[in-house]
N, CA and C of each residue as an Amber inpcrd file, in Angstrom:
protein
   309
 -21.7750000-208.8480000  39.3580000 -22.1000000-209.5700000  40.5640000
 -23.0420000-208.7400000  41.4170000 -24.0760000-209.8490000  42.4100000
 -24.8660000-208.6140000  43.2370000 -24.6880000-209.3280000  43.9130000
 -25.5600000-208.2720000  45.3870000 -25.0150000-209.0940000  46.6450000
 -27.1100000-209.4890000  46.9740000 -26.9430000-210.1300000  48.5190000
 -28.2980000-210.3890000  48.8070000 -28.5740000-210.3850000  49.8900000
 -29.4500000-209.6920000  50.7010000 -29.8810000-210.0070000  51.9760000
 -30.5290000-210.7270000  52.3680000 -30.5260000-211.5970000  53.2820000
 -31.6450000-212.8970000  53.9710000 -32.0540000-212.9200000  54.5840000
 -33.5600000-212.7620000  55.2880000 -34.1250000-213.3770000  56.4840000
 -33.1930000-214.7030000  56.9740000 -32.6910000-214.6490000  57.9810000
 -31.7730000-215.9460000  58.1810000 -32.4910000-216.1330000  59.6900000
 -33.2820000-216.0710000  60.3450000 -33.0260000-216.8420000  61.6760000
 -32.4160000-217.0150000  62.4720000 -31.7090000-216.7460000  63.7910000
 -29.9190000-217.2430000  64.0180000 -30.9440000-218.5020000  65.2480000
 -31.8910000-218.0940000  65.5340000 -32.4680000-219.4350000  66.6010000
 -33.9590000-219.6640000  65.9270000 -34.2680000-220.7380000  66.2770000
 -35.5620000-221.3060000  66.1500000 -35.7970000-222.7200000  65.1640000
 -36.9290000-222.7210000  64.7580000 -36.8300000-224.3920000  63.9970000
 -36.2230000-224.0370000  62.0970000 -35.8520000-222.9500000  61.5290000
 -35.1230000-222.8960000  60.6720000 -33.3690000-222.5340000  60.9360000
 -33.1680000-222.5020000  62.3230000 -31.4140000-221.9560000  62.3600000
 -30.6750000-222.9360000  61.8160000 -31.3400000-224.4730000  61.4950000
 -30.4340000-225.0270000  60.7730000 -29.5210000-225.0080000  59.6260000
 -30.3160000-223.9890000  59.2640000 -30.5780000-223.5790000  57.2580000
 -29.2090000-222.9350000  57.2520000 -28.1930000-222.7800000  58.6090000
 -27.3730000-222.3250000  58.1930000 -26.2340000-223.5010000  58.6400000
 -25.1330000-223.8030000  57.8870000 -24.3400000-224.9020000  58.8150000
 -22.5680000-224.4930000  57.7510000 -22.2980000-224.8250000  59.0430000
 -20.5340000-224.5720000  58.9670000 -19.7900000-225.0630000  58.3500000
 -19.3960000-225.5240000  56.9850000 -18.6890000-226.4980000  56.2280000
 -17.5690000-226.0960000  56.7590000 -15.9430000-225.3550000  57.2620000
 -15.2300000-225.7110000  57.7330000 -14.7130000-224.2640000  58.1750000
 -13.8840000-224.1340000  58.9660000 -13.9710000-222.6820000  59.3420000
 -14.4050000-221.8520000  59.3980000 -13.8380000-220.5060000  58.1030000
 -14.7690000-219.2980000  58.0340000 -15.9090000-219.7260000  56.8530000
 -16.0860000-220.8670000  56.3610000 -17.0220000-221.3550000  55.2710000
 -18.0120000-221.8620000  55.8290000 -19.1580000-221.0190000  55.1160000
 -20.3880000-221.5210000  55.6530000 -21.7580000-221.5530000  54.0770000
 -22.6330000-222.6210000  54.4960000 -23.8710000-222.9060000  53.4900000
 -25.0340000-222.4280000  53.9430000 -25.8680000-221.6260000  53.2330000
 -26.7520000-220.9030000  53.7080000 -28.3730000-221.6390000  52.5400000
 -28.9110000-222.8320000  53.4340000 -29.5580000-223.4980000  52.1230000
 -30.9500000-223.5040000  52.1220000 -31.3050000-223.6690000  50.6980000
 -32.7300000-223.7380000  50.3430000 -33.3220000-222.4540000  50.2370000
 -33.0390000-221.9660000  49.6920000 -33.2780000-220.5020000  48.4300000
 -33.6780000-220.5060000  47.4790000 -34.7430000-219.9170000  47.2230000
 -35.4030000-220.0820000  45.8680000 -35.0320000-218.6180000  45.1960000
 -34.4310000-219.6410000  44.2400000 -33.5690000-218.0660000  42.9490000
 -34.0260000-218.7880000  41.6780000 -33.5320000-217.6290000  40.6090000
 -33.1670000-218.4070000  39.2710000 -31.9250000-218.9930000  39.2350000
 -31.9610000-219.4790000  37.8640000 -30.5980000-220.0530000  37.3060000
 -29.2720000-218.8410000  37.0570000 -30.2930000-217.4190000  36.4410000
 -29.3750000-216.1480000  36.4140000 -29.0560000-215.7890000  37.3830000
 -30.0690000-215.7680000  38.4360000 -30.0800000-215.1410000  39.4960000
 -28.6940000-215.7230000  40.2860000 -28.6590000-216.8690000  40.8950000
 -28.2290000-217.5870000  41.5820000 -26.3470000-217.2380000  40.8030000
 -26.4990000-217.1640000  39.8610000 -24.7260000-217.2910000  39.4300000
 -24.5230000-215.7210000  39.1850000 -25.6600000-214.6720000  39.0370000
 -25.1390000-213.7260000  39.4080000 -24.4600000-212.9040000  40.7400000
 -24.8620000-213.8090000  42.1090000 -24.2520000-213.7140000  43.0550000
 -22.9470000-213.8180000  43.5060000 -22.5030000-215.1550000  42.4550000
 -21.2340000-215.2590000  42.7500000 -20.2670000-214.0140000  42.7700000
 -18.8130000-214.0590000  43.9710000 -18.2970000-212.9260000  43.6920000
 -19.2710000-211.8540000  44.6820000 -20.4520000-211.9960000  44.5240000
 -21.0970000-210.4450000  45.8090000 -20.9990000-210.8400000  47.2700000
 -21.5100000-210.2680000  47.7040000 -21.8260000-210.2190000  49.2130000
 -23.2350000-210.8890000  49.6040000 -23.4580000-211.8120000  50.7380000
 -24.3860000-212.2680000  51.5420000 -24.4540000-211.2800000  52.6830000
 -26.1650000-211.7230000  53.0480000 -25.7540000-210.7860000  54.6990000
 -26.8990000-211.1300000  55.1450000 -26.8650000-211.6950000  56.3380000
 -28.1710000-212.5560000  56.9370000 -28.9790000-211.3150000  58.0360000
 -30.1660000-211.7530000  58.3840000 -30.5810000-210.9090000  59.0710000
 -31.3470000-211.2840000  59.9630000 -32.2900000-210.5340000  60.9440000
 -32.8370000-211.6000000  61.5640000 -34.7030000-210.8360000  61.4330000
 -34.6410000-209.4610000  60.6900000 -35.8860000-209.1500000  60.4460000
 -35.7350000-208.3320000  59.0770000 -36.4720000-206.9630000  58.4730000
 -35.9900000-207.0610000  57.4140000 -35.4410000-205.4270000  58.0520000
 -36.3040000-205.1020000  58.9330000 -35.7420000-203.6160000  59.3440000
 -34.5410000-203.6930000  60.3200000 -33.8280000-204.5290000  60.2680000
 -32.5820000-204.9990000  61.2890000 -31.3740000-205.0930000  60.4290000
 -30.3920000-204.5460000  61.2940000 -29.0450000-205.0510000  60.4450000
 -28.6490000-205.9360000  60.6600000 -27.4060000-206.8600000  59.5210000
 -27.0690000-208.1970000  59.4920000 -26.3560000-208.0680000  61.2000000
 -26.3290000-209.4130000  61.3370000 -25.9000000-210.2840000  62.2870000
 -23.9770000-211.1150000  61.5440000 -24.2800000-211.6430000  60.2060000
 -23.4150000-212.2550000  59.9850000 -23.6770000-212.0960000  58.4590000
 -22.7720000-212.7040000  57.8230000 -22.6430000-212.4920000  55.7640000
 -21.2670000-213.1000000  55.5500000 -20.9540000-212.7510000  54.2070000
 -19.6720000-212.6350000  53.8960000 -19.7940000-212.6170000  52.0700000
 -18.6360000-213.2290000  51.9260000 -18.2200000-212.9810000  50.1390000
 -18.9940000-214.3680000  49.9360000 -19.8150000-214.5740000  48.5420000
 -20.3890000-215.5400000  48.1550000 -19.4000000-216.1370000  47.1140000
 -18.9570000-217.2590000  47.4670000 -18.1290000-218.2830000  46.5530000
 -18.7060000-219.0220000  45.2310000 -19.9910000-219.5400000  45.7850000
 -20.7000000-220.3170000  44.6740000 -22.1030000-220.3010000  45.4370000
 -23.0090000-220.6470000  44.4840000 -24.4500000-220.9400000  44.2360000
 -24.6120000-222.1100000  43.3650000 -25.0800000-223.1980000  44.5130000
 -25.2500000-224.1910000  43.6890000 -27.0120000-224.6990000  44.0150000
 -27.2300000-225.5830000  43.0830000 -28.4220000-226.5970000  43.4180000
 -28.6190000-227.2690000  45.0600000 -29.7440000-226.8190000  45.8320000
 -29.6880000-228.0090000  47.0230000 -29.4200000-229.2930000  46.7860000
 -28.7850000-229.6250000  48.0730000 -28.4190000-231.3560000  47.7270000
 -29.6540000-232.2420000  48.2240000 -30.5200000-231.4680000  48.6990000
 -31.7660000-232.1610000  49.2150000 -33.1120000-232.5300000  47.8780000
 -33.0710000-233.9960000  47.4000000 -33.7050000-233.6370000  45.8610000
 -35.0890000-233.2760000  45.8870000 -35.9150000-233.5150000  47.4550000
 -37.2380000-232.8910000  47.5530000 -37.1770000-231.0360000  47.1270000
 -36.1140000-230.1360000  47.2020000 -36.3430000-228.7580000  46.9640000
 -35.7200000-228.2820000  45.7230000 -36.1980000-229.2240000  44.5240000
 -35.9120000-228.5810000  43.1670000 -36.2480000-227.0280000  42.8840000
 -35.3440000-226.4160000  42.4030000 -35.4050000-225.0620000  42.2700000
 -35.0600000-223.9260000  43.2260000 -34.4070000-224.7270000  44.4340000
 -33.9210000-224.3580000  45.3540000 -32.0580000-224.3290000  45.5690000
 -31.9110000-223.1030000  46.1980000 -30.3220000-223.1160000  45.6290000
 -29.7930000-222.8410000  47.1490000 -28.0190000-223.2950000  47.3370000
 -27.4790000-223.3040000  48.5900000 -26.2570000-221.9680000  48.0960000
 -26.4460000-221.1680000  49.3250000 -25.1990000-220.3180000  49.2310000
 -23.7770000-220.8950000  49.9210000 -22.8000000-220.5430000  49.1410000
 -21.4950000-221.3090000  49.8880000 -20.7570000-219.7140000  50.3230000
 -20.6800000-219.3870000  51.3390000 -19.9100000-217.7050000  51.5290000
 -18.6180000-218.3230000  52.5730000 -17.8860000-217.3260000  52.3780000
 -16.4660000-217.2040000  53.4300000 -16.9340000-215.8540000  54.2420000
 -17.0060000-216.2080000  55.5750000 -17.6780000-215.1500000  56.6680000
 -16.1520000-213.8250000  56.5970000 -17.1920000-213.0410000  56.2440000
 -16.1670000-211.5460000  56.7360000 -16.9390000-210.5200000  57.6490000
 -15.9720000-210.1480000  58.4600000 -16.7960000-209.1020000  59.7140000
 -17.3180000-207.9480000  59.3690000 -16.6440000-207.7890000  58.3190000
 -17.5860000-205.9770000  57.4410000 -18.8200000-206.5140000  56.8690000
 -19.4230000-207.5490000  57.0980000 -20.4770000-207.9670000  56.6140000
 -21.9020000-208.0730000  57.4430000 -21.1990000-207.8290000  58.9810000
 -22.1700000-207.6650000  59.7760000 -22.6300000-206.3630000  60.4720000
 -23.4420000-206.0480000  60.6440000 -24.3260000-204.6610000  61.4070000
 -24.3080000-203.4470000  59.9780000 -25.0660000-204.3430000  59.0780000
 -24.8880000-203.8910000  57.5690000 -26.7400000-203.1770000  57.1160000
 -27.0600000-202.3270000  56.8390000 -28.7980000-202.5550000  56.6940000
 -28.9350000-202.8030000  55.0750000 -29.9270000-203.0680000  54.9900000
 -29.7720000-203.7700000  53.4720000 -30.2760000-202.5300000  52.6280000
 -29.0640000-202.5670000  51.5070000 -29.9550000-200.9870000  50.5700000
 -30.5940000-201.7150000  49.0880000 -31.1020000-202.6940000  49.1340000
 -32.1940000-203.3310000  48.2530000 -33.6670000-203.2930000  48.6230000
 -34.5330000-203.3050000  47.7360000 -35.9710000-203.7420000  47.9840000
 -36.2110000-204.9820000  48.4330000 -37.1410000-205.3820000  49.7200000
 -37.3260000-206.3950000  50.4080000 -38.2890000-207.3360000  49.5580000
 -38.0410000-208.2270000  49.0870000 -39.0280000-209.3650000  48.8260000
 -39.7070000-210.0320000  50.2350000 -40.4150000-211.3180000  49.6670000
 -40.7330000-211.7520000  51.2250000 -39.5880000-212.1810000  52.2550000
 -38.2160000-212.9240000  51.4970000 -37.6770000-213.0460000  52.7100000
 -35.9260000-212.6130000  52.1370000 -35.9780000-212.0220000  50.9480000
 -34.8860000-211.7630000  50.5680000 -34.8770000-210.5380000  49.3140000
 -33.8730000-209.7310000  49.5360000 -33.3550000-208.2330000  48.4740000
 -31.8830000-208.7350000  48.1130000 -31.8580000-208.5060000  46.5700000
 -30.9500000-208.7870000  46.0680000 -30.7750000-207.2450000  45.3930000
 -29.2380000-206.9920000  45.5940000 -29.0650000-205.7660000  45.0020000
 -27.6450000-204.9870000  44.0710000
């Protein structure tokens, strides 16, 4: 399993990208991964950010990686995580892509 860091936004015209399915469960969507990629997450750690030289804000344990439900973003994948607090004020020890390090 690996984990991944995200450019996440917490305000502006993408903060939607993140939304609350029910308590500590949250979807983090429209990610462009592979098919390996995406199910090798399962089981790691998320951790959102809001630049790339900044520590997380919020994360947690990644449950599943599935397909967006939106059918315009084929090849695009939704994170499903359960928020944990050791997941935030985290700096990311992966190499930065443009908006995400998987590590």
């Amino acid at each position: 399993m690996k984990n991944i860091s995200l450019i996440h936004r917490s305000s502006g015209p993408l903060s939607d990208a993140l939304k609350r399915i029910k308590g500590d469960y949250y979807r983090s969507t429209s990610w462009v991964l592979s098919q390996e990629t995406a199910k090798s997450l399962i089981g790691g750690l998320v951790f959102l950010h809001e630049k790339q030289n900044e520590r997380s804000y919020f994360g947690g344990e990644i449950l599943d990686v599935i397909p967006s439900m939106d059918p315009s973003l084929e090849g695009r994948f939704d994170i499903i995580f359960k928020a944990l607090p050791e997941c935030k004020d985290v700096r990311c020890l992966g190499g930065w892509g443009r908006e995400k390090a998987i590590w």
